[in-house]
C-alpha positions as CSV (number, residue, x, y, z in Angstrom):
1,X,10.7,12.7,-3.6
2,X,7.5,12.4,-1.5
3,X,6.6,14.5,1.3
4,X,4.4,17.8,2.2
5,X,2.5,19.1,-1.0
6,X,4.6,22.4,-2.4
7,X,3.2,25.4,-3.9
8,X,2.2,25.7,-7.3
9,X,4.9,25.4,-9.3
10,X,5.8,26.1,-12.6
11,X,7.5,23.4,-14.9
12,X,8.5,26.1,-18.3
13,X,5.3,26.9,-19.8
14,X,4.0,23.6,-18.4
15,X,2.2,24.2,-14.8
16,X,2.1,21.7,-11.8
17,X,-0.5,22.3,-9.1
18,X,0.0,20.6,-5.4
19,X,-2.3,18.6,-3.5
20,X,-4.6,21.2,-1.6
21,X,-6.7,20.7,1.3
22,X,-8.1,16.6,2.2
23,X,-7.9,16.6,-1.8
24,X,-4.4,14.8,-1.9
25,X,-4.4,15.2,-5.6
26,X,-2.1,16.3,-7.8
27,X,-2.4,18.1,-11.4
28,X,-0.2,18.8,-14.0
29,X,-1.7,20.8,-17.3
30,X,0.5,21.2,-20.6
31,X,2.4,23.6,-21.9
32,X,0.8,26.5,-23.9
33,X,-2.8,24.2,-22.6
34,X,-5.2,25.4,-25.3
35,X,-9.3,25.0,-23.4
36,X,-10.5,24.4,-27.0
37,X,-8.8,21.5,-27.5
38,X,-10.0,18.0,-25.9
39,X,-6.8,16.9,-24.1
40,X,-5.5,13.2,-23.3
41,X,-5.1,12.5,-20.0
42,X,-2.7,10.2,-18.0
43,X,-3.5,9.0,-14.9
44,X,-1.0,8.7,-12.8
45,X,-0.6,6.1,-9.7
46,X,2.0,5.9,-7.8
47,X,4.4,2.9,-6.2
48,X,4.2,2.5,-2.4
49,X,5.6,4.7,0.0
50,X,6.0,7.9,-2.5
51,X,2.7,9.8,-3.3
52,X,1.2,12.2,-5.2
53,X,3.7,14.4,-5.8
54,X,6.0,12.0,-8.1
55,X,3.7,13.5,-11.1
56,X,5.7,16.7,-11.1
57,X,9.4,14.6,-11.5
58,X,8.1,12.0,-13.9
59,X,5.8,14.3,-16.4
60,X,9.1,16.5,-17.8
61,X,10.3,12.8,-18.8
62,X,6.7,11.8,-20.5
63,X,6.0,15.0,-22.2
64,X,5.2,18.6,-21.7
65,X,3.1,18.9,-24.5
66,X,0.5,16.0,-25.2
67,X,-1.2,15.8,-22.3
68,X,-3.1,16.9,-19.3
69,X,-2.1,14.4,-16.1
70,X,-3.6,13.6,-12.6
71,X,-2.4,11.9,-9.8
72,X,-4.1,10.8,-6.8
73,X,-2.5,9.6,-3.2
74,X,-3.1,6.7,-2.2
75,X,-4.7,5.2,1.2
76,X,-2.5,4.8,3.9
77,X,-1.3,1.6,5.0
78,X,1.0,-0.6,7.3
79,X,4.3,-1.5,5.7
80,X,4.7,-5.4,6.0
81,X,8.1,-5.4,6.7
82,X,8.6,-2.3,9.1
83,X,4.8,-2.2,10.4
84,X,5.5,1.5,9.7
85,X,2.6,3.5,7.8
86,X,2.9,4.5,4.3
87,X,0.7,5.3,1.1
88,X,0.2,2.2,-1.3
89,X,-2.8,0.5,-3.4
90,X,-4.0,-2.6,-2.6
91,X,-2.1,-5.0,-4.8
92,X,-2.4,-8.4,-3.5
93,X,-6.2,-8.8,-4.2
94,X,-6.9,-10.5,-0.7
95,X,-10.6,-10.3,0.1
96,X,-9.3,-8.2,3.5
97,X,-8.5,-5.6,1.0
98,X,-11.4,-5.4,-0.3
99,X,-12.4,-2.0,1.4
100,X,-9.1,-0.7,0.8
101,X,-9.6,-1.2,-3.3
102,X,-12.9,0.1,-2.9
103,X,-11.4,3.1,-1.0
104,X,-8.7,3.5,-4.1
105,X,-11.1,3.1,-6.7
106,X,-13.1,5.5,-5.7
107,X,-9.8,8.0,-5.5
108,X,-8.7,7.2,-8.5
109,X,-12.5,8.3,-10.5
110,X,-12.7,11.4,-7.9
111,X,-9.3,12.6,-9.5
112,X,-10.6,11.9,-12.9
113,X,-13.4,13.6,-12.6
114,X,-11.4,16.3,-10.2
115,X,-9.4,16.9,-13.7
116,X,-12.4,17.0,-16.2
117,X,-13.7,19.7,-13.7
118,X,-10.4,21.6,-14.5
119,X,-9.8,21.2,-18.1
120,X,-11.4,20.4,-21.5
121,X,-10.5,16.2,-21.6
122,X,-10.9,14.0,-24.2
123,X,-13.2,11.1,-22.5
124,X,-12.0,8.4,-25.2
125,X,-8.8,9.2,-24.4
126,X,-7.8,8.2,-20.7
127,X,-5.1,6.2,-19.9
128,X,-4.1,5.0,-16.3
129,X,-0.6,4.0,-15.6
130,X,1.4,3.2,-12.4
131,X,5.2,2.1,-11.6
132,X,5.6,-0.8,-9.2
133,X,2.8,-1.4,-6.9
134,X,1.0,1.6,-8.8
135,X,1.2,-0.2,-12.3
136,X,-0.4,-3.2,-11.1
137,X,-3.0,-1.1,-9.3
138,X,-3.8,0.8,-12.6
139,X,-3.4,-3.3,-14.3
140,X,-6.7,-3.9,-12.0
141,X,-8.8,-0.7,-12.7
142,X,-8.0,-1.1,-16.4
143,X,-9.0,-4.4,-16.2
144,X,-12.5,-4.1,-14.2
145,X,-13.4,-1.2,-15.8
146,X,-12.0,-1.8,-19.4
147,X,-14.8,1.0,-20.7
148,X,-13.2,3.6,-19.4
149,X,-9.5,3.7,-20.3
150,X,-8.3,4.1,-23.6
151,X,-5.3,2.1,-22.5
152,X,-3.0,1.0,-19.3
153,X,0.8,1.8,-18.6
154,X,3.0,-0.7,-16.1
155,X,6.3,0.0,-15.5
156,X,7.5,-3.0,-13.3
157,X,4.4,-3.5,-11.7
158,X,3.2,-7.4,-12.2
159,X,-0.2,-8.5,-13.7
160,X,-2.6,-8.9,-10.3
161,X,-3.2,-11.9,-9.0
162,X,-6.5,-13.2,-6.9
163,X,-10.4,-11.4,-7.2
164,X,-10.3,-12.7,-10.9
165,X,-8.9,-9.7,-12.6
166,X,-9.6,-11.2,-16.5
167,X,-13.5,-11.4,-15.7
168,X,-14.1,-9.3,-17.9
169,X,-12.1,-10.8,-20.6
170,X,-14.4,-9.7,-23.8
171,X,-13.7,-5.9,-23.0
172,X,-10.7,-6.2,-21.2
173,X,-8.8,-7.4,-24.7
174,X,-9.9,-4.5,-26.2
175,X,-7.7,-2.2,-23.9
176,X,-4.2,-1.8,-25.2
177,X,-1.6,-2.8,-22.9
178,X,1.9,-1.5,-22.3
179,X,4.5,-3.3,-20.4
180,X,7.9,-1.8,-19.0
181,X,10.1,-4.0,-16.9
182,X,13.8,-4.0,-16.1
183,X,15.9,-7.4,-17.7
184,X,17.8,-7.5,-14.3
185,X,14.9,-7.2,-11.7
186,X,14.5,-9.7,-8.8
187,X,11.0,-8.0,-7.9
188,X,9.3,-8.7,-11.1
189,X,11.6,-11.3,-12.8
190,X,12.2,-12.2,-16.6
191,X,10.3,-15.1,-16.1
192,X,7.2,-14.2,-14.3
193,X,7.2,-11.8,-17.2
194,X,7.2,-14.5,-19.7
195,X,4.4,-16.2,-17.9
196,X,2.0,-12.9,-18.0
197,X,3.1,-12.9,-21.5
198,X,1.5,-16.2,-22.3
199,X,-1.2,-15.2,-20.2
200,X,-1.9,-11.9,-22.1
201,X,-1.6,-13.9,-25.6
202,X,-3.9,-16.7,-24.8
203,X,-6.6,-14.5,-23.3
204,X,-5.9,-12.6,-26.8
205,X,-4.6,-8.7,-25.7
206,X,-2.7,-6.4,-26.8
207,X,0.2,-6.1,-25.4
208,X,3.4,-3.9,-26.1
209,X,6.2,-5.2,-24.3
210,X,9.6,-3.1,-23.7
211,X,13.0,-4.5,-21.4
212,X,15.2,-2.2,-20.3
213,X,18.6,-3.2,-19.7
214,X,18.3,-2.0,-15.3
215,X,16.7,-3.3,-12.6
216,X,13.7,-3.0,-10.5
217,X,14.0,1.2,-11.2
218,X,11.8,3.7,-13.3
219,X,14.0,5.1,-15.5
220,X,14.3,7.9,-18.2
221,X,13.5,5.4,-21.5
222,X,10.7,4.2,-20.1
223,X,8.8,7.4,-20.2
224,X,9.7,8.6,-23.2
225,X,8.4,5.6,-24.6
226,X,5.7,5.2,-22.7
227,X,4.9,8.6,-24.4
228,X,5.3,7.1,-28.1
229,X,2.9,4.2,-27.3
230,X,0.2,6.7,-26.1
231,X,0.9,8.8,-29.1
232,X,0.3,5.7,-31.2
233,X,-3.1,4.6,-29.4
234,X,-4.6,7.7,-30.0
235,X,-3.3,7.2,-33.9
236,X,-4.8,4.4,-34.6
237,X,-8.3,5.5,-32.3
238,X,-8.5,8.4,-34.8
239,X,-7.8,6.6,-38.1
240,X,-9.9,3.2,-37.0
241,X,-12.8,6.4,-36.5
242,X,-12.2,8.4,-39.5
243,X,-12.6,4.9,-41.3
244,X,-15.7,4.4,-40.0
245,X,-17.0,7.9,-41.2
246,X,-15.8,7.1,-44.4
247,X,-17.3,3.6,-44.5
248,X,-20.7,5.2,-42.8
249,X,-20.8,7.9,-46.1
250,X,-19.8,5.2,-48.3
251,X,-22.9,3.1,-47.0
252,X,-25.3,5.9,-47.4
253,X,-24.1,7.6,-50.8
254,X,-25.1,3.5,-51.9
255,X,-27.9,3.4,-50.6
């Protein structure tokens, strides 16, 4: 679990590199990482009270192969119940966090750009994804800055509420959605589920969403399919383009 950041480890052929320094950022590069080849990446936030370091226990689950991941720490915080400090996003989308979500945001693009320093990425092809607090954190950047992601991962993390997080409705329906949740959760129940559902379907997303017969838990099915979906995305980015091209030459061997 959480704690001090380790040494570089290796994970097989796959290599996980530790938060170092004020950084608090983790990396994770695929196995037999090729630099001539533009690389996915997965953005990874995590729920409150771990940290950074979940990347390394959750990427052997996702995949070893397809991508290049990041994961940044989040600001430090009071828990509500305990008034003890631990690590989470700003989730409520009260205006006092407003500094706090500014603080996160600007985490979250540091480690993105942290990772594009590092290795050869695909800028077409980010996606952020979070459990818990963290999906609905990466629910809000996705949704504010719907230009940048190529698509946005929950797993049990609610839709955000408050700061109007569908104000950019016209782009933020053009960023694929993908929604894990557990059938016998108390935390994010069955039926606030439903009512995001509607929510997503009347502001017209798309939405891909999975129940997994567990509770409020991240658990091994999730991230393979999370994996799939990804996969899928970048399918159908790369057909809808090679149409394009084809329509584009079509256009011009007419004219």
């Amino acid at each position: 679990p959480g704690g001090k950041p380790a040494q570089d480890a290796g994970l097989g052929m796959a290599h996980y590199t530790a938060a170092q320094g004020e950084t608090h950022t983790a990396l994770f590069a695929p196995m037999h990482y090729e630099p001539n080849y533009a690389y996915p990446l997965l953005v990874w936030l995590h729920p409150a009270g771990d940290d950074e370091s979940q990347l390394k226990r959750i990427m052997p689950l996702v995949s070893m192969r397809n991508y290049v991941a990041v994961a940044p720490r989040a600001p430090q915080g009071l828990d509500a119940a305990t008034d003890k400090p631990l690590h989470a996003w700003p989730v409520t989308g009260d205006p006092s966090t407003v500094d706090r979500w500014n603080l996160s945001e600007q985490l979250i693009f540091d480690a993105v750009e942290l990772a594009q320093t590092r290795f050869h990425i695909a800028s077409r092809r980010i996606f952020v994804a979070g459990y818990d607090g963290g999906g609905t954190m990466a629910f809000r950047l996705a949704m504010d800055y719907p230009q940048r992601f190529a698509g946005v991962l929950s797993l049990c993390g609610r839709f955000p509420s408050g700061q109007t997080p569908l104000k950019r409705i016209s782009l933020a329906r053009q960023v694929p959605v993908f929604l894990a949740c557990g059938r016998d959760s108390r935390r994010y129940a069955s039926a606030e589920v439903c009512e995001h559902l509607k929510l997503f379907h009347s502001a017209g997303m798309n939405v891909s969403l999975r129940q997994y017969p567990c509770g409020h838990e991240m658990v091994p099915a999730m991230l393979g399919d999370m994996d799939r979906w990804m996969m899928e995305q970048i399918a159908a980015a790369s057909a809808a383009k090679s149409e394009d091209a084809w329509v584009e030459d079509f256009d011009l061997f007419e004219r």
